[in-house]
BASEVO-185831 format. One record per residue (C-alpha): chain; x, y, z. Coordinates in pm, 1 decimal. Layout:
N
- zanu, u, v, w
- A, X, Y, Z
...
//
This chain:
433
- zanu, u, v, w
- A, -2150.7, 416.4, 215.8
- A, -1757.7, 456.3, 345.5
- A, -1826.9, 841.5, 251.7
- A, -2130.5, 824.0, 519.3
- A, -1936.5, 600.0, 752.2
- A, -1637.6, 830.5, 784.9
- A, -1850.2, 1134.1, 829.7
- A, -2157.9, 1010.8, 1083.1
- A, -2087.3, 675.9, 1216.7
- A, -1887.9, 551.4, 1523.6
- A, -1529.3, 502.5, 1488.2
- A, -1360.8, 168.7, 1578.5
- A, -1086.3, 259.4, 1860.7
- A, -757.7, 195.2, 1777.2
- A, -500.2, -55.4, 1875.2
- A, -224.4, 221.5, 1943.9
- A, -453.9, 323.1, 2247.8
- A, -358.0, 13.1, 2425.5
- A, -123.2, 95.9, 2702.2
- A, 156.5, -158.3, 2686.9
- A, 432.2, -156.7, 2836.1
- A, 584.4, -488.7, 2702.8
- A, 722.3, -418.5, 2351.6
- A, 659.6, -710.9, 2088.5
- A, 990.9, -867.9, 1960.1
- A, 980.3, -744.8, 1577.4
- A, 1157.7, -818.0, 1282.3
- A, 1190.3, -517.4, 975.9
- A, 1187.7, -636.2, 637.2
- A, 1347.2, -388.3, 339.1
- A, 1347.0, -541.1, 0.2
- A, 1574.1, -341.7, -192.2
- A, 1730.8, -358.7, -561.5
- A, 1946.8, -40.5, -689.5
- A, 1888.8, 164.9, -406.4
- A, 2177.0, 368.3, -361.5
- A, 1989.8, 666.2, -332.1
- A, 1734.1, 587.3, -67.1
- A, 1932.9, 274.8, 129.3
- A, 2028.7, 509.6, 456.9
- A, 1780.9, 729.0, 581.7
- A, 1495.8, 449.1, 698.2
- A, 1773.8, 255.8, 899.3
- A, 1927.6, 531.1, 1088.4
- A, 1548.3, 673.3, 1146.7
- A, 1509.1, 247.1, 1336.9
- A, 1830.6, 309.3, 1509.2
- A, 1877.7, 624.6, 1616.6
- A, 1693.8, 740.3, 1930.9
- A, 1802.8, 1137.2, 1827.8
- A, 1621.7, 1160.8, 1515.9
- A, 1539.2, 1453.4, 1375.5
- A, 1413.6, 1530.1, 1012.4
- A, 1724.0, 1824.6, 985.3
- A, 1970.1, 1508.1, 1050.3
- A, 1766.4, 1301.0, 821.7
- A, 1782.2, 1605.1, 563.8
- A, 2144.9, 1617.0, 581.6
- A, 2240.4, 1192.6, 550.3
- A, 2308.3, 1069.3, 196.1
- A, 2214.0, 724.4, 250.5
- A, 1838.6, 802.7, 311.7
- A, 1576.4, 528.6, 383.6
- A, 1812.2, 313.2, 633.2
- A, 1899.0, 701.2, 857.5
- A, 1507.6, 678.1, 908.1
- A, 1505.3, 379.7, 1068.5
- A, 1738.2, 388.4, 1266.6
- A, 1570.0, 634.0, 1511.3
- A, 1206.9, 489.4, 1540.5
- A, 1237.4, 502.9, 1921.8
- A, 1223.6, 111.7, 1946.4
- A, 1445.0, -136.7, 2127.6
- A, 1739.3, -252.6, 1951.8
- A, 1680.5, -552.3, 2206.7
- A, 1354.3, -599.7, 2076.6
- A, 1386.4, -567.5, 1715.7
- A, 1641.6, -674.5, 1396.0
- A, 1652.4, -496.7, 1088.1
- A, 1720.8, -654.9, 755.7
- A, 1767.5, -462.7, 471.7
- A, 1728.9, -714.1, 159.7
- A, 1969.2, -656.6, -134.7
- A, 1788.9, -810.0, -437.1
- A, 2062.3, -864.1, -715.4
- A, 2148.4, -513.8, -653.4
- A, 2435.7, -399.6, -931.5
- A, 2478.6, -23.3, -755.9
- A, 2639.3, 16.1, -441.0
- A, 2358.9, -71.1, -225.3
- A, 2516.6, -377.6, -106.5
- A, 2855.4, -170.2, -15.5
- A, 2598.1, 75.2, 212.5
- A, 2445.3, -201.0, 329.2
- A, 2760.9, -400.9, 510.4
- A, 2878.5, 11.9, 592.8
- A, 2539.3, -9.5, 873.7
- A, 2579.3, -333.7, 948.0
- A, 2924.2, -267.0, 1099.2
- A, 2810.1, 20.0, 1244.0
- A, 2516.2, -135.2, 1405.8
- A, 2435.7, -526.9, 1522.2
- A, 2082.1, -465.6, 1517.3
- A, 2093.2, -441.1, 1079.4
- A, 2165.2, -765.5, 964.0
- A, 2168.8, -773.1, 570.3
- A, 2120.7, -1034.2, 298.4
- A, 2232.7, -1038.4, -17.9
- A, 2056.2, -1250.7, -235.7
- A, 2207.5, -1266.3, -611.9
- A, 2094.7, -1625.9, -692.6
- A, 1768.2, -1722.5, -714.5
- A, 1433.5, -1572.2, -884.6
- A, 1499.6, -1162.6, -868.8
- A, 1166.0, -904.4, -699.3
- A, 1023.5, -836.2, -429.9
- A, 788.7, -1177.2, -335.2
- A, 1111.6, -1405.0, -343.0
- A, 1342.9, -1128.2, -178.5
- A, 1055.1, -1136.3, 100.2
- A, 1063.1, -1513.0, 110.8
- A, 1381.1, -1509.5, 200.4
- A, 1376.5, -1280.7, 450.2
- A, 1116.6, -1375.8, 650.2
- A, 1263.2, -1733.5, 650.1
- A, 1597.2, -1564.2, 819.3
- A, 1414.7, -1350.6, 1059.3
- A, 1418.4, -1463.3, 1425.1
- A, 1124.8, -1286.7, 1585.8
- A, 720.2, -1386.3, 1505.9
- A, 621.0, -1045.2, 1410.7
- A, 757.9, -934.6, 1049.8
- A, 704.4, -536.4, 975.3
- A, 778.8, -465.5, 629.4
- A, 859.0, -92.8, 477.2
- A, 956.1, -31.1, 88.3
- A, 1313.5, 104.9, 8.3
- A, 1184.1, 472.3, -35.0
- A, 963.2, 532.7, 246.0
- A, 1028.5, 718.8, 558.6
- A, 902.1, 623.5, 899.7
- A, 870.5, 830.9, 1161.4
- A, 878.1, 821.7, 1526.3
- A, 645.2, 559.6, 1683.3
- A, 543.2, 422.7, 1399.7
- A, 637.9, 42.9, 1498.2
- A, 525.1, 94.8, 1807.8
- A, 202.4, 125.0, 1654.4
- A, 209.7, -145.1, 1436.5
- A, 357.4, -407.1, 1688.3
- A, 80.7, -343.3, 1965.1
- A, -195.3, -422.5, 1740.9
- A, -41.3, -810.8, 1747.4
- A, -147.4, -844.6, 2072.5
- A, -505.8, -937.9, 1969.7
- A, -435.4, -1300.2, 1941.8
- A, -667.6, -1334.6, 1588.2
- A, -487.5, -1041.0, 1359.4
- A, -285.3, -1206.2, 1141.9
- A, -203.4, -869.5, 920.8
- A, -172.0, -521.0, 1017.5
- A, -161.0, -215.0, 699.4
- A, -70.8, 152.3, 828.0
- A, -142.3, 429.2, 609.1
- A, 75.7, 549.6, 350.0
- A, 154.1, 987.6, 258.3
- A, 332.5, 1106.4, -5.1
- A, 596.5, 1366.4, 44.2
- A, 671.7, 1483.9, -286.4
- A, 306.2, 1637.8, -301.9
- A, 478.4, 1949.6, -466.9
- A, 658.6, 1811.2, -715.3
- A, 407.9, 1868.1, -1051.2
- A, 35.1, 1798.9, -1111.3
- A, 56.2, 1420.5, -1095.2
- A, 208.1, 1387.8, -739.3
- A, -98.2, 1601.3, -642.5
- A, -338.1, 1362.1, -771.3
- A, -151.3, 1070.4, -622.6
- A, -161.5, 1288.7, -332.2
- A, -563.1, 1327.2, -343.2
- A, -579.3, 911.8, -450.7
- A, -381.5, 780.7, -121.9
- A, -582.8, 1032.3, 76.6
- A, -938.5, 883.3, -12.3
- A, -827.5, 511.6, -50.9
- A, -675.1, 512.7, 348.9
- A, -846.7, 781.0, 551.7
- A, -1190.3, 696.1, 408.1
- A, -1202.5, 334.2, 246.2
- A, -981.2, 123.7, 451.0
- A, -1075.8, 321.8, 751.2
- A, -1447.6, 256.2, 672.2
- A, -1368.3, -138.5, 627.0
- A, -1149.0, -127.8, 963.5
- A, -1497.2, 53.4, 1143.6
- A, -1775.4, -193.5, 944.3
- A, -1586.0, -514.2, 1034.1
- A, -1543.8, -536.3, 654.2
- A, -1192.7, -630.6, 467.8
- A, -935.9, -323.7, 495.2
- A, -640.2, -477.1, 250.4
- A, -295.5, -510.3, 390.6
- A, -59.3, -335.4, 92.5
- A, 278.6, -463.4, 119.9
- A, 464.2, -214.6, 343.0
- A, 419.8, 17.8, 635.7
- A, 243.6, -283.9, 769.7
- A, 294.5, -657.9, 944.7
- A, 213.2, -991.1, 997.6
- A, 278.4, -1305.2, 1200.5
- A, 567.4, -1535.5, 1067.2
- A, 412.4, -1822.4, 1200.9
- A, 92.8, -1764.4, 1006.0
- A, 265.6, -1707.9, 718.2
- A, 451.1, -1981.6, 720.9
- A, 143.1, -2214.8, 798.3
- A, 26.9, -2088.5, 476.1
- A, 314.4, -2108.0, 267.7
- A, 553.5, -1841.6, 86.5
- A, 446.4, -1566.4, -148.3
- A, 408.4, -1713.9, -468.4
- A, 696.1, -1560.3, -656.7
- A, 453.9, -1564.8, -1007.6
- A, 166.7, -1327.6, -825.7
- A, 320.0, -950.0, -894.6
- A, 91.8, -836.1, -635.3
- A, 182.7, -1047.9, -319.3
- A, -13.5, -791.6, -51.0
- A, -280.9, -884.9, -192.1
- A, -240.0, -1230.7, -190.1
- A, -173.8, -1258.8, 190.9
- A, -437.6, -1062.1, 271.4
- A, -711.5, -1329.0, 87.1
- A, -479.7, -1600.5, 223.5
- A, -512.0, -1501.3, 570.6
- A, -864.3, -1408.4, 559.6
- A, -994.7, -1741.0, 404.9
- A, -806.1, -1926.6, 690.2
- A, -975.2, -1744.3, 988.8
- A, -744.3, -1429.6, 1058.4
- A, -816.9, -1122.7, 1067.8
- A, -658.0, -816.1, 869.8
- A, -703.8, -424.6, 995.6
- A, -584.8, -97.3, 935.9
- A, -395.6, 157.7, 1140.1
- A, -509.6, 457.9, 1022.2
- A, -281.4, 644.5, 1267.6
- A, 17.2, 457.5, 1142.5
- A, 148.3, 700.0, 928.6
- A, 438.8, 681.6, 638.3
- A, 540.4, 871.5, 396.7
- A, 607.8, 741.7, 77.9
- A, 796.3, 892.7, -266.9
- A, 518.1, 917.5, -528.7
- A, 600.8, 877.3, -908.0
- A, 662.9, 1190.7, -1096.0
- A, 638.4, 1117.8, -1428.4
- A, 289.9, 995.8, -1594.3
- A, 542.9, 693.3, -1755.2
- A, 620.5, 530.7, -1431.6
- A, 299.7, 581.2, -1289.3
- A, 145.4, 360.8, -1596.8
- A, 377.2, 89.4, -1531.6
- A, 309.4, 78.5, -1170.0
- A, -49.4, 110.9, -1160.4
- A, -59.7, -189.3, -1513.7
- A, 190.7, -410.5, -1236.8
- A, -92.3, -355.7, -969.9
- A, -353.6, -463.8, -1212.1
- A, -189.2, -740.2, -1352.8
- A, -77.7, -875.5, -1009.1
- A, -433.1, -757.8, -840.1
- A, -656.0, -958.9, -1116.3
- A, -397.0, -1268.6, -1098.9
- A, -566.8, -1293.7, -705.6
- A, -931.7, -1212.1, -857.9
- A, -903.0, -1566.8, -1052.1
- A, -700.5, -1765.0, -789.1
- A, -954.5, -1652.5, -496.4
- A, -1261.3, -1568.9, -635.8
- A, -1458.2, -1879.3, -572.2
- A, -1274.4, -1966.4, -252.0
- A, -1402.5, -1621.7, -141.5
- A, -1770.3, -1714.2, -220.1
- A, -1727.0, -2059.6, -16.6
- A, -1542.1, -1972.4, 287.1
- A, -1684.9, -2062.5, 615.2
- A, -1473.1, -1825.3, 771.1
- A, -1639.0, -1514.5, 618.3
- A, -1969.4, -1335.4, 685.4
- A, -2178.9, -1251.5, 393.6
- A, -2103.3, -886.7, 426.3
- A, -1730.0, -962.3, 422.0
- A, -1792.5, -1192.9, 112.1
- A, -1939.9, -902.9, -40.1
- A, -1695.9, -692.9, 43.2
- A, -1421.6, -939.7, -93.9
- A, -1597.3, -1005.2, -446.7
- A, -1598.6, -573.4, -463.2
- A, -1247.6, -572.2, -336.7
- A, -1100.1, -843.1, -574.7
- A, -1326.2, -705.4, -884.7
- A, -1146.8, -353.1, -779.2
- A, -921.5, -332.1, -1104.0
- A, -1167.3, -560.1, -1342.1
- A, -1426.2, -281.8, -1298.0
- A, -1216.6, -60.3, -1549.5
- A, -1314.6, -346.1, -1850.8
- A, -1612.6, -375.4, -1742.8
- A, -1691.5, 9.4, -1773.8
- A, -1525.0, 0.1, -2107.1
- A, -1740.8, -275.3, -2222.2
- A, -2045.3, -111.2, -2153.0
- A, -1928.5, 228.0, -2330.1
- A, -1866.0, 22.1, -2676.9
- A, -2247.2, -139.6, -2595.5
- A, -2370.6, 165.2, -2538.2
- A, -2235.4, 319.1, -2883.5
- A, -2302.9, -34.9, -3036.4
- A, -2706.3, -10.4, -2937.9
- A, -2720.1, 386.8, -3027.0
- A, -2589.9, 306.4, -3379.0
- A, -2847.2, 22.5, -3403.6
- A, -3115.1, 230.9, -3321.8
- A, -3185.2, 32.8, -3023.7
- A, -3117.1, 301.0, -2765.2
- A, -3484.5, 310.3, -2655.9
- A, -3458.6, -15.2, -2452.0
- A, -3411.5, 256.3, -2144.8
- A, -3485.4, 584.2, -2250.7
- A, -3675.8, 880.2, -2094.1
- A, -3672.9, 884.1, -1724.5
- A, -3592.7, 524.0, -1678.9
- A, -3243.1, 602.9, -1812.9
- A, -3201.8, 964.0, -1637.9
- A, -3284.5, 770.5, -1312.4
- A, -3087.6, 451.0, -1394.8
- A, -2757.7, 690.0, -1488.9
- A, -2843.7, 896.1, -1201.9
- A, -2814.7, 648.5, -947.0
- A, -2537.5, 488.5, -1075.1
- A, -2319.4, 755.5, -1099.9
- A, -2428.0, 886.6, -772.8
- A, -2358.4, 574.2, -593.0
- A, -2067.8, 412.9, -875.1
- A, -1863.4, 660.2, -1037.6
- A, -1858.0, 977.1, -814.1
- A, -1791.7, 762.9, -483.6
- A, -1414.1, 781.7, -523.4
- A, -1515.3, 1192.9, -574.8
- A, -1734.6, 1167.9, -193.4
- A, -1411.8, 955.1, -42.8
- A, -1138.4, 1194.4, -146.4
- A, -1361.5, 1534.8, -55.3
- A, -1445.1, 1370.6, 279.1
- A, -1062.8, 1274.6, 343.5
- A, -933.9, 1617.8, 283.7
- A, -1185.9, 1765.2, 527.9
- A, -1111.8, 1499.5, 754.0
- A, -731.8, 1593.7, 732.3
- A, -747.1, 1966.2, 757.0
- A, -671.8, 2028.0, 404.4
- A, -946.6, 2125.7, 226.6
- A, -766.1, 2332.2, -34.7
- A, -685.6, 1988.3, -228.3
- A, -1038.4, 1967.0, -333.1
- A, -967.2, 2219.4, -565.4
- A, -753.7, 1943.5, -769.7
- A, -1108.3, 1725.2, -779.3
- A, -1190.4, 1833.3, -1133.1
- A, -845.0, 1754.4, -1264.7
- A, -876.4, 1329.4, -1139.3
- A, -1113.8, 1343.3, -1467.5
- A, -782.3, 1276.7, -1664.3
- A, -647.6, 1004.9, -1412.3
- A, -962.9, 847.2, -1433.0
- A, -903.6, 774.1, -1829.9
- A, -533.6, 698.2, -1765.7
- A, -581.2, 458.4, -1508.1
- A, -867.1, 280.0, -1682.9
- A, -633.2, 217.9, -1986.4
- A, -323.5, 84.9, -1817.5
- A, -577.3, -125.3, -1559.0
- A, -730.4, -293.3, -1907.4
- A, -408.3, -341.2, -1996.5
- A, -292.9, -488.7, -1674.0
- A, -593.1, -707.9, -1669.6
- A, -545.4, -854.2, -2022.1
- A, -177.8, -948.8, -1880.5
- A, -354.5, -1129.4, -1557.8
- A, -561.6, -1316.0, -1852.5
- A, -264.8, -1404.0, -2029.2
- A, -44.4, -1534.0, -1702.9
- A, -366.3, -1738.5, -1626.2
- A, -387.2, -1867.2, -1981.9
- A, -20.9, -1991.7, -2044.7
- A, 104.9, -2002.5, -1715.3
- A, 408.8, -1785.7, -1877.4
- A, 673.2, -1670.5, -1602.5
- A, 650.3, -1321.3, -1456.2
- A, 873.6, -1101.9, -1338.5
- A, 882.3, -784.3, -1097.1
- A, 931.1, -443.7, -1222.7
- A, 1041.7, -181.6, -913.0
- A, 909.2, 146.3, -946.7
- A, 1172.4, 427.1, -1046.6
- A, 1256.7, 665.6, -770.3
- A, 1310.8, 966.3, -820.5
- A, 1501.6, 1117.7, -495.3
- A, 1819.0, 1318.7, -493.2
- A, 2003.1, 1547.0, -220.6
- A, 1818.4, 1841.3, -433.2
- A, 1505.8, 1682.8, -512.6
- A, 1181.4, 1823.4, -387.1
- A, 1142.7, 1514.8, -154.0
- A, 1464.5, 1671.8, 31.3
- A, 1324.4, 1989.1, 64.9
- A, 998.3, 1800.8, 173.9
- A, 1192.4, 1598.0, 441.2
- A, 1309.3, 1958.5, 580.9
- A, 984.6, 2077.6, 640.0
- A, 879.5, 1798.8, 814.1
- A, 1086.7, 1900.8, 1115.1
- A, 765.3, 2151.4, 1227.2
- A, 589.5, 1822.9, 1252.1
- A, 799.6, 1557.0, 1302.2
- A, 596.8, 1344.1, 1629.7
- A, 256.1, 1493.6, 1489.3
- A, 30.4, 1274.0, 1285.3
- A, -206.3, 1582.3, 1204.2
- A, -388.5, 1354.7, 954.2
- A, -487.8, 1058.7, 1215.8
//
C-alpha cells in the first residue's frame, strides 16, 4: 500500500515550500559521550556561513565544523553540544568552540543517570528558545537543513518534525550497503507514505524537532525507555499533536560497519521499541484523539519489532503440525493462496518499498543488492527476538536500564572522509528529495 502510494498517488506538499521570511528562534541539541572523533565538523557546518565539504574534509573535529555553517542566524539559534560523562577529550573540544563562538553553549553533565534520554533532559531544560532540533554526534548536516525543519513549526498543531536520514559510508563493505538499501525504503517510501495518507510517520531521535513547551507539558523522556523517539512520538500523538516527516530534510548519517555493532544497535532498538509497545498499546486503541486508520496504523507501527517473534512462532508451529501429521488443516490451493497472499502483501513489502525508493532516487543499480537483504532478514529477526525478550524482562522486574552508544567508526582516512570529499559535487543538492 506505501509501495502504491509512493508510485501513483498524490503527494502531500511540503512545509519547506512555505516562503518565510521570519526565521523560527531554534535551539540544537547534540548528545555526545566519547566523541573526540566526530565533536567538530557538525558545529562549524551551524556556524559557518562559508561551508564547504573540502573545508569540512580537511577539520579534525568533525560533527561540530558541520554545523557551524548551516546558513542560519546565530541571532536566531544556540547550539549545545551535550557532553555525557565523556572520559576523551570531547569536553576539552567542546569549551575550544565555545570560546570561539557565543552561539555553542556546552554542558557537561558527569553526575546524574549517563545516555542519551537524561543527557536530552537536561538539555532541553537549559535551552532558551521553544523549538528544540536535535542531531546525533556523527551526523552531518548540510546547508538548509534547519531551515527546513524550523518552518514546518509554523503549523500551530505539529508538535514533532523527523527529516530523513543517508548514510555516507555506503562504500565501506557489504553491510553499509544494506543499511544503505534499509534507510532508503523505511524514509523515501514508508514515512513518506504515512506523511501523504495522514497516517503516523515516526519522529526518530535526530535530524528532527519538537516544541519545548509540548514537551514539557508532557513530561521528560523517561530515562528507563532505551528508545525515547519513539516514546515522544506516541506521547505527542495521544495528546492531540501532530508528527510529520520532511522527506526533503536530508542528513547524512555514519552507518555501522561491522555486523557486531549493528546487532547491538538494532537488539537496543528492539528492546527500547517493544518497552513503548506495552506502555502505549492500549492507550493507542482508546485515544479520542486518533482516527481509526491512525489507530491502525499505530498498533502496526508499535507491533513493528514484535512481528520478528511472531514469525518465529509460526515457523516452530508450522514444523510442530508437519511432524504431527497435521499439515493438511490448509493444504492444496488453500495454502498456495493463503502463502501467496501473505507473502505478497507481508514479507516482500519491505522488497516493493526499497525497489520503489531506489527508482525514486535515481539509483537503481542498488537493487542489485535486493537478493543479498535475505541474510539481514535472519540477522535482524534474531537480535529483534532478542531485544524483545529484554523489553519482557524490563517490564517484568522493572530492572534498571542503561544506554549503549553505537561505535563509530570515523577517522581522517576512513571511507566516510573520502565520502565527505565527494560530496562537494553536491553539496546544496538534495538529488534524493
Amino acid at each position: 500500500m506505501f509501495t502504491m502510494n509512493r508510485l501513483f498517488s498524490e503527494q502531500r506538499f511540503y512545509y519547506q515550500d512555505i516562503i518565510d521570511s521570519e526565521l523560527k528562534n531554534i535551539s540544537i541539541l547534540i548528545p555526545m559521550h566519547n566523541e573526540e572523533n566526530v565533536a567538530g565538523q557538525i558545529l562549524d557546518l551551524l556556524v559557518s556561513s562559508t561551508y564547504t565539504y573540502n573545508n569540512v574534509e580537511k577539520s579534525p573535529k568533525k560533527i561540530l565544523d558541520l554545523l557551524l555553517s548551516a546558513d542560519y542566524p546565530h541571532d536566531k539559534m544556540e547550539i549545545i553540544p551535550i557532553n555525557d560523562f565523556s572520559s576523551d577529550q570531547t569536553q576539552t573540544i567542546l569549551d575550544e568552540y565555545a570560546r570561539r563562538y557565543p552561539v555553542i553553549k556546552p554542558i557537561h553533565r558527569y553526575e546524574g543517570k549517563p545516555g542519551k534520554p537524561a543527557a536530552l533532559n537536561e538539555g532541553v531544560k537549559q535551552a532558551k528558545n521553544n523549538i528544540i532540533v536535535v542531531f546525533d554526534a556523527d551526523y552531518l548536516p548540510p546547508k538548509g537543513i534547519l531551515k527546513d525543519i524550523a518552518v514546518c513549526f509554523n503549523d500551530p498543531e505539529i508538535g514533532a518534525v523527523m527529516g530523513r536520514v543517508v548514510p555516507v559510508n555506503t562504500k565501506t563493505n557489504l553491510l553499509t550497503r544494506l543499511l544503505d538499501l534499509e534507510r532508503t525504503g523505511g524514509y523515501q517510501v514508508d514515512q513518506q507514505a504515512r506523511y501523504n495518507m495522514k497516517l503516523i510517520p515516526q519522529y526518530g531521535g535526530t535530524v528532527g524537532g519538537f516544541r519545548k513547551d509540548v514537551f514539557m507539558s508532557l513530561g521528560s523522556f523517561d530515562t528507563k525507555i532505551l528508545a525515547e523517539d519513539t516514546e515522544l512520538t506516541f506521547r505527542m500523538l495521544l495528546n492531540g499533536w501532530k508528527v510529520i516527516y520532511a522527506n526533503r530534510a536530508e542528513c547524512y548519517e555514519e552507518a555501522p560497519e561491522t555486523w557486531n555493532v549493528r546487532a547491538r544497535q538494532i537488539r537496543r532498538w528492539s528492546r527500547g521499541h517493544n518497552q513503548v509497545l506495552f506502555r502505549y498499546l492500549i492507550p493507542l486503541l482508546e485515544s479520542s484523539h486518533l482516527s481509526w486508520k491512525e489507530k491502525i496504523d499505530g498498533l502496526l507501527l508499535l507491533c513493528i519489532y514484535a512481528i520478528p517473534l511472531i514469525l518465529l512462532l509460526g515457523i516452530l508451529d508450522s514444523l510442530a503440525l508437519f511432524f504431527l501429521g497435521e499439515m493438511q488443516i490448509l493444504a492444496g490451493i488453500a495454502a498456495f493462496l493463503f502463502v501467496g497472499a501473505f507473502n505478497t502483501f507481508g514479507n516482500f513489502a519491505p522488497f516493493y518499498q526499497i525497489g520503489v525508493a531506489t527508482l525514486l532516487d535515481g539509483a537503481t543499480s542498488r537493487v542489485l543488492l535486493l537478493p543479498m537483504l535475505i541474510f539481514n532478514y535472519f540477522f535482524n529477526t534474531f537480535y529483534i527476538t532478542l531485544g524483545f525478550f529484554e523489553a519482557v524482562a524490563d517490564k517484568l522486574t522493572g530492572r534498571k536500564t542503561k544506554w549503549a552508544k553505537t561505535k563509530r567508526f570515523r577517522t581522517e582516512n576512513s571511507e566516510i572522509s573520502m565520502a565527505i570529499k565527494d560530496l562537494t559535487r553536491t553539496n546544496g543538492n538534495n538529488g534524493r528529495g
